[in-house]
Structure formats: structure tokens, C-alpha cells
C-alpha positions in Angstrom: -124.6 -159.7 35.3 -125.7 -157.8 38.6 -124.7 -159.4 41.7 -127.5 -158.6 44.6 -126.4 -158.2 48.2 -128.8 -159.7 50.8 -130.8 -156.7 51.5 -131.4 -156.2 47.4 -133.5 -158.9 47.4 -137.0 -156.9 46.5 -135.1 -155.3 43.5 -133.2 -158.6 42.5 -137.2 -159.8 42.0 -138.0 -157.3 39.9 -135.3 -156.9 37.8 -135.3 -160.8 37.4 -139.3 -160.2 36.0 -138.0 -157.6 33.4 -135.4 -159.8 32.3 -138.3 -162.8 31.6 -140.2 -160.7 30.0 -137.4 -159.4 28.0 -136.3 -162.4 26.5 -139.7 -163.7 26.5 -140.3 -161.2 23.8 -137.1 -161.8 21.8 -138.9 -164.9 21.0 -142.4 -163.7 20.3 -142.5 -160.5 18.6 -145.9 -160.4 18.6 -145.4 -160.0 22.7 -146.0 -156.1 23.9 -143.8 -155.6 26.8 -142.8 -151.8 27.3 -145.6 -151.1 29.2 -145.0 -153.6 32.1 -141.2 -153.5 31.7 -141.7 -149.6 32.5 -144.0 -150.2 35.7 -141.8 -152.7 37.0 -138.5 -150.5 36.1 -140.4 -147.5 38.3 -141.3 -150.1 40.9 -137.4 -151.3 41.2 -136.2 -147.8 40.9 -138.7 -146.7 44.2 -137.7 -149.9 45.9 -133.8 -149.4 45.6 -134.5 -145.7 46.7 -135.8 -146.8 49.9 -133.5 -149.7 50.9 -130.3 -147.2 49.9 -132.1 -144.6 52.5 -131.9 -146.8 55.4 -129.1 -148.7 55.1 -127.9 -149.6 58.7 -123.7 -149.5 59.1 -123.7 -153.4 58.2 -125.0 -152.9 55.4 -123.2 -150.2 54.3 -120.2 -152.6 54.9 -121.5 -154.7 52.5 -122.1 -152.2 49.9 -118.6 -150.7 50.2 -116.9 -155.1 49.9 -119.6 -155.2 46.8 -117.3 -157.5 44.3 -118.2 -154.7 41.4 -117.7 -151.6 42.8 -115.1 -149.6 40.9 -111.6 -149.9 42.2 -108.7 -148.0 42.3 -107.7 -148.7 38.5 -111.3 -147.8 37.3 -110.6 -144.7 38.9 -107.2 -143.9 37.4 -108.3 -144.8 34.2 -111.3 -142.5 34.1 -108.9 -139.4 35.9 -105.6 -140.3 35.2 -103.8 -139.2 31.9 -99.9 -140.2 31.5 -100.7 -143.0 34.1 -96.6 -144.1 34.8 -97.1 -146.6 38.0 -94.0 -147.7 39.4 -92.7 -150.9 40.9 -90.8 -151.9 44.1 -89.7 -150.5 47.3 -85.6 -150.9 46.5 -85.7 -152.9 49.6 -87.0 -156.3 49.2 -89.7 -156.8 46.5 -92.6 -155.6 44.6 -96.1 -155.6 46.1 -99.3 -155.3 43.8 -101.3 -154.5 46.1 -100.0 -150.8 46.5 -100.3 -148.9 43.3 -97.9 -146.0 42.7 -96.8 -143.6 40.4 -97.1 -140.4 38.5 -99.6 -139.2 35.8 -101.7 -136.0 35.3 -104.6 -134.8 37.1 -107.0 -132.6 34.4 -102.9 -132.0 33.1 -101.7 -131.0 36.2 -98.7 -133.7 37.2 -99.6 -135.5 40.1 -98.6 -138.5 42.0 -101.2 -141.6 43.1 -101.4 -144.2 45.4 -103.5 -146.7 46.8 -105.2 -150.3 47.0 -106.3 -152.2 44.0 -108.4 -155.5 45.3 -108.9 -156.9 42.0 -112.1 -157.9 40.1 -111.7 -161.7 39.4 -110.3 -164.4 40.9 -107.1 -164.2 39.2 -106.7 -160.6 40.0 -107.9 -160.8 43.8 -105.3 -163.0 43.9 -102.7 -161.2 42.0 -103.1 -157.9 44.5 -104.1 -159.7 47.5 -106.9 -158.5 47.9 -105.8 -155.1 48.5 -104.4 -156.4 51.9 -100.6 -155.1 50.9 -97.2 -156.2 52.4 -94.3 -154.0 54.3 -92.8 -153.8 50.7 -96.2 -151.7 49.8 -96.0 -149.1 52.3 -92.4 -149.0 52.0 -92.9 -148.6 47.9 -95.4 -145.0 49.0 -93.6 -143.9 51.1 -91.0 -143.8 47.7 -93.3 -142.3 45.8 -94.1 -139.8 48.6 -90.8 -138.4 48.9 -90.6 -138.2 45.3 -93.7 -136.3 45.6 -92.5 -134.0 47.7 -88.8 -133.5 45.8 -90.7 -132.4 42.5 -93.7 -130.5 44.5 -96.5 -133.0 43.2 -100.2 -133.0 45.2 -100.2 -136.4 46.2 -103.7 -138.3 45.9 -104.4 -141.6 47.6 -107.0 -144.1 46.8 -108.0 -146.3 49.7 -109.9 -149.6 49.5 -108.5 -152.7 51.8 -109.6 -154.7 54.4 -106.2 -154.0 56.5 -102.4 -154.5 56.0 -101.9 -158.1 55.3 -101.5 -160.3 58.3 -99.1 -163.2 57.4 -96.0 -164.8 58.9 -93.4 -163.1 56.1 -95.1 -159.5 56.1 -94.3 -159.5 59.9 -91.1 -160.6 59.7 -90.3 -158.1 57.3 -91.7 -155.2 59.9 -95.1 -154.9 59.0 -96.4 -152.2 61.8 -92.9 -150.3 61.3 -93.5 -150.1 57.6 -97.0 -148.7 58.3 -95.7 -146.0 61.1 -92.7 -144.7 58.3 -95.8 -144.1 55.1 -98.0 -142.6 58.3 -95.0 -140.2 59.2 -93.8 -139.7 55.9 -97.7 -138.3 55.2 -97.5 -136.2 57.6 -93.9 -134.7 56.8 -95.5 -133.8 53.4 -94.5 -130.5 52.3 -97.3 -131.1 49.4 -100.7 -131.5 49.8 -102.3 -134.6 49.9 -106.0 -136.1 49.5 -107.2 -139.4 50.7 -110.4 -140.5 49.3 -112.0 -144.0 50.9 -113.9 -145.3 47.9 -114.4 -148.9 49.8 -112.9 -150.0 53.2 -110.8 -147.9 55.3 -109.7 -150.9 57.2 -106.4 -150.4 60.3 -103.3 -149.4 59.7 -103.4 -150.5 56.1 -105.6 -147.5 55.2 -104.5 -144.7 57.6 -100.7 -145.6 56.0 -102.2 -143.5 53.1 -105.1 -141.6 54.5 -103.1 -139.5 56.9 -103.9 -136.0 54.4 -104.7 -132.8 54.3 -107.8 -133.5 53.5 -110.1 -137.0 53.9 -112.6 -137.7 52.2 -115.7 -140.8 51.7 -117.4 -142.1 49.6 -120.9 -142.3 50.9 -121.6 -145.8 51.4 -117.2 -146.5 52.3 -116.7 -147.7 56.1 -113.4 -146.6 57.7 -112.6 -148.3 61.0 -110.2 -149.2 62.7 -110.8 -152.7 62.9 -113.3 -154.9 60.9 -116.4 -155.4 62.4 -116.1 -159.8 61.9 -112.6 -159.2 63.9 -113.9 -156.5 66.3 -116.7 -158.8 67.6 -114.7 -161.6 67.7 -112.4 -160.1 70.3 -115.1 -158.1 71.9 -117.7 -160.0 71.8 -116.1 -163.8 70.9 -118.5 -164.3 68.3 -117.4 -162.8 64.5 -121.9 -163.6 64.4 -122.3 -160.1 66.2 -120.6 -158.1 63.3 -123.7 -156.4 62.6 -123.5 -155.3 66.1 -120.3 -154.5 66.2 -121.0 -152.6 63.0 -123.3 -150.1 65.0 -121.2 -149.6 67.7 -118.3 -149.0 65.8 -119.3 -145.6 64.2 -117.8 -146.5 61.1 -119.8 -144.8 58.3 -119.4 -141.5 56.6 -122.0 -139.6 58.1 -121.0 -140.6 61.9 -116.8 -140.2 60.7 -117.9 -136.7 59.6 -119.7 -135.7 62.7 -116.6 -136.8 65.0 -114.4 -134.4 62.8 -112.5 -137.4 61.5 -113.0 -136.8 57.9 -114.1 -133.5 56.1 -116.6 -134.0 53.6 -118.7 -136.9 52.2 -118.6 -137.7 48.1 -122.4 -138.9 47.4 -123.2 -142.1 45.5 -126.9 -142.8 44.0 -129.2 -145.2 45.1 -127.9 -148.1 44.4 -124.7 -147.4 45.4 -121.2 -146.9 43.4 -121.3 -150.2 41.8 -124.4 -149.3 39.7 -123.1 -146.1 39.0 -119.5 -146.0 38.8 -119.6 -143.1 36.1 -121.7 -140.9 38.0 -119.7 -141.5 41.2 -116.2 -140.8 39.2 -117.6 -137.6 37.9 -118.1 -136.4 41.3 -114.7 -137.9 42.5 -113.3 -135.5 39.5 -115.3 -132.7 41.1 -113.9 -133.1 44.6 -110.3 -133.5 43.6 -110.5 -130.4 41.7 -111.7 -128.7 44.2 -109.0 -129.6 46.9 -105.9 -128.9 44.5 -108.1 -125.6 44.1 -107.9 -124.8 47.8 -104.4 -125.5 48.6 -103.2 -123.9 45.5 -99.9 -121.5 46.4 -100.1 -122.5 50.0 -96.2 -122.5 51.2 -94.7 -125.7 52.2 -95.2 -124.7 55.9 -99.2 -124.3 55.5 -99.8 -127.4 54.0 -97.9 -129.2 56.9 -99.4 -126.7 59.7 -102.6 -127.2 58.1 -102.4 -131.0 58.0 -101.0 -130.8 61.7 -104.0 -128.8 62.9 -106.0 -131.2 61.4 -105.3 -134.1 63.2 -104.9 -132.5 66.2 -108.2 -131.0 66.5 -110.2 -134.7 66.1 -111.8 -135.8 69.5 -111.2 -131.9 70.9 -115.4 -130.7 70.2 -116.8 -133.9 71.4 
């Protein structure tokens, strides 16, 4: 079943009619439908154009939280061949919320990471939401150096809200963990890709975004701080995140204009979570065309490259 987002309401109508009259016919044959089931389809289709036109940075927020949106194992299953994850840091523990391990890109060997919020309640549960734990960072930044010992393009997934919060993960050196898969991103003598497909949320996401290349999804938000927590210190009311949305610059199209990612992955009207295959397919694209470009670069150019990189955000504006 299609779950609506506030703003979907004029197409949540419509589709609801064709549905009536869909199973009103299943139980009067007699009952010619295709007509009107076509004129409302072209009406639902025009009116989920031009909401998905306008969409303010709030609402793009909610697109990019929408509960069935494809996550990072719908990606590796429809890219991924050979998928081996592996499990633990060899520290302290495993974390879910951090997948990581080996497989093959299109055959070439590769190594992935990222987020995996779940689907369900069980699952949410089961990877935290995608809000991972010291042990998860510590766990990439195993699979990072293992990257780099066998030459493998690392590719990185992110989708969470930020790192986790909680009294344990703190203990256990949360903002340290975060700073070593940061640093160990940008040590990388391989090239790395970072692709938001969700929320870019803190220090959870950069851990794994710091690449070669970044890219978004087009209706992802990357910030540094969600906009519910950023009005509730800025503003001390979490009611002004729609405000705090705007202000926070926090969509694909303003992130590309500062220089602080390099290219934009389009999703249809309607977003990704109506059209997760079309979406993939043009995640395939993009990834082919980065290990394309930084084919037979030396060690040294991928790390200069990555260097200039982040150096150069903030210097045009």
C-alpha cells in the first residue's frame, strides 16, 4: 500500500477514486471503468508533477525520511553481485546499523558501506534506525583499510538521521570513532564515492561521505544538523523546523551550488520511493561513471584529488 506524505494529499484523493472504482468493477462486470480510471490516472500524474516541482526544503526532508524509499540493501541487491558483508569492529561488538563488506560492482571487486534504516518495525529496530554506534564506524574504517590493502574503489551508501546519541555509544568514544572513519576516508589511497540516497544527517554521515566524489539523490537532505534539533537550539521551538529547513541550505541543488557535493542523481516525480528501479538504474549509471574517471589514477592522485577537493569548498563563495 502507498503511504502519502502530507503534501500528497491531492494525489492520495485521486488515487483513492481509482482504487473505488477498481474494485467497484471486480464486482460488477458489467461496470466500464477504463475510461475514467485513465482521466483520473492523467490527472494524478499532472498533480504529482507539480507538487514534486516545488517542493520547499521541508518537504524534501520528508520525502528523503519517506518509510518506503529504497535503502541501502535494496540498493546492494539490485548492484551488488558476490555481496560478502562482514561483521564487527574486533574491538567491542557488532553494529547493524553500518553495513560492510566486499562484492562486485558490474564484476569489478569492490568494497561497500553504509546505513541500513530498516523497513519494518522489527527491522528499524534491529539497525537502529540507521543511527550506528562507535563499533560501526570503527567496523568501516576496517573495511576501509582493507580496501585500500587489496586496491578496491570503496562505495558508501549514506542514509541516517546522525550517529546515535545514547549513554553507552559515548562512553565507548563516539565523536572519536567518527573523526578515525573521517581520517581514515581521507587517507584513502583508493577512490571512494559517497552517494546520499536519504539523510545526510552530522557526523554520522560525513564518517562515510568524506570521498572523492559526493554525490545526491535529488530529493536527499545533507546537513549538518537536523532541522527538529537545529530549531530547537536556535530557535527553542523543534515547531520552526520548516524554518530551519530553509535556512539550513540543506538540499541538493543549494549543496551543489556551495561546491559541497559534485553532481545531483535525478529521481521522478514522485520521488525514489515510487520509483526505486528507475532511480537504481541511474545510481548504476553514476557509479560507473566515477570508477570510469578515476580509472589508473596513482595512489597519490586519488588522495591529492580528494584533498583538493575539500579544500576548495567555501573558497568561490
Amino acid at each position: 500500500m502507498q503511504s502519502y506524505l502530507d503534501f500528497e494529499k491531492p494525489v492520495a484523493d485521486l488515487e483513492g477514486k481509482i482504487v473505488e472504482l477498481k474494485s467497484l468493477a471486480s464486482t460488477d462486470q458489467a461496470v466500464s471503468i477504463d475510461e475514467e480510471v485513465n482521466r483520473l490516472s492523467s490527472r494524478a500524474d499532472e498533480a504529482l508533477s507539480e507538487i514534486y516541482k516545488r517542493l520547499t526544503p521541508w518537504q524534501k526532508t520528508q520525502v528523503a525520511r519517506h518509510p518506503q524509499r529504497p535503502h541501502f540493501i535494496d540498493y546492494v541487491r539490485s548492484l551488488i553481485t558476490e555481496w560478502a558483508p562482514l561483521a564487527g569492529d574486533r574491538k567491542f561488538a557488532e553494529d547493524p546499523a553500518v553495513q560492510a563488506g566486499f562484492g562486485r560492482f558490474n564484476g569489478q571487486p569492490v568494497a561497500i558501506l553504509g546505513q541500513e534504516k530498516g523497513n519494518s518495525t522489527e527491522t528499524r529496530l534491529k539497525y537502529n534506525f540507521g543511527m550506528a554506534k562507535p563499533e560501526g564506524y570503527r567496523k568501516a574504517v576496517r573495511i576501509m583499510e582493507m580496501a585500500d590493502r587489496f586496491n578496491l574503489p570503496v562505495i558508501s551508501f549514506v542514509d541516517t538521521a546522525g550517529a546515535y546519541p545514547g549513554i553507552g555509544a559515548e562512553e565507548r568514544g563516539q565523536a572519536e570513532a567518527i573523526a578515525r572513519s573521517t581520517e581514515k576516508s581521507l587517507e584513502l589511497g583508493v577512490p571512494n564515492l559517497a552517494i546520499i540516497i536519504g539523510e545526510g544527517g552530522s557526523g554520522g554521515a560525513i564518517a562515510i561521505a568524506t570521498a572523492n566524489r559526493v554525490l545526491m539523490l535529488e530529493n536527499a537532505v545533507y546537513s549538518v544538523i537536523s532541522p527538529e534539533a537545529g530549531a530547537s537550539i536556535l530557535f527553542r521551538d523543534a515547531a520552526k523546523a520548516q524554518d530551519m529547513a530553509t535556512a539550513q541550505k540543506i538540499t541538493a541543488q543549494d549543496l551543489l551550488g556551495f561546491g559541497v557535493i559534485d553532481g545531483i542523481i535525478p529521481e521522478p516525480a514522485g520521488g525514489a520511493h515510487r520509483h526505486a528501479e528507475t532511480v537504481i538504474a541511474s545510481t548504476r549509471s553514476a557509479i560507473e561513471t566515477f570508477l570510469s574517471d578515476f580509472s589508473g589514477r596513482s595512489r597519490l592522485e586519488v588522495r591529492e584529488h580528494r584533498r583538493e577537493k575539500f579544500l576548495a569548498i567555501g573558497t568561490s563563495l
